[in-house]
C-alpha positions in Angstrom: 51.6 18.5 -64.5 51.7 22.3 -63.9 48.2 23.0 -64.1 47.5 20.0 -61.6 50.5 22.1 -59.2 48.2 25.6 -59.5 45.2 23.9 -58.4 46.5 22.2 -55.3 48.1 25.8 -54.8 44.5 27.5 -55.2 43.0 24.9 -52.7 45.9 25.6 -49.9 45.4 29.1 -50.6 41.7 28.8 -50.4 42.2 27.3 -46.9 45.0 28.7 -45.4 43.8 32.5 -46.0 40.6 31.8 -44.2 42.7 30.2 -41.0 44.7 33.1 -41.2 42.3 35.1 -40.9 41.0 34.0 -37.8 44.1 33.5 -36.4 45.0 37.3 -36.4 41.2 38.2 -35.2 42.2 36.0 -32.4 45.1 37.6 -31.2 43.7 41.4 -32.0 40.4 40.2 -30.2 42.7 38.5 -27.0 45.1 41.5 -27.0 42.4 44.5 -26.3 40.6 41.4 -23.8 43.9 41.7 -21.7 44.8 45.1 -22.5 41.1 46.6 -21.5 38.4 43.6 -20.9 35.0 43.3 -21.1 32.0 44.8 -18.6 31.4 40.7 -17.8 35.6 40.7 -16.6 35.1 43.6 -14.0 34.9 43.4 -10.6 33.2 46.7 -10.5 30.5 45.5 -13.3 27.1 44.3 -11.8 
């Protein structure tokens, strides 16, 4: 019964690290988009 627990903690861990990840690029990525933006967000860009 135990080992059957560890492995279905390995696969959540397996997936929800991965989504995590992302997640957090997300937000970082989306924070310096509003804080900064991009040449494509300027007015002044041509």
């Amino acid at each position: 019964m135990m080992s059957s627990i560890e492995e279905v903690a390995k696969i959540i861990d397996l997936i929800i690290a991965p989504v995590v990840m992302i997640t957090t690029c997300a937000i970082v990525v989306n924070g310096l988009m509003l804080r900064y933006g991009f040449p494509w967000q300027s007015p002044t860009y041509r």
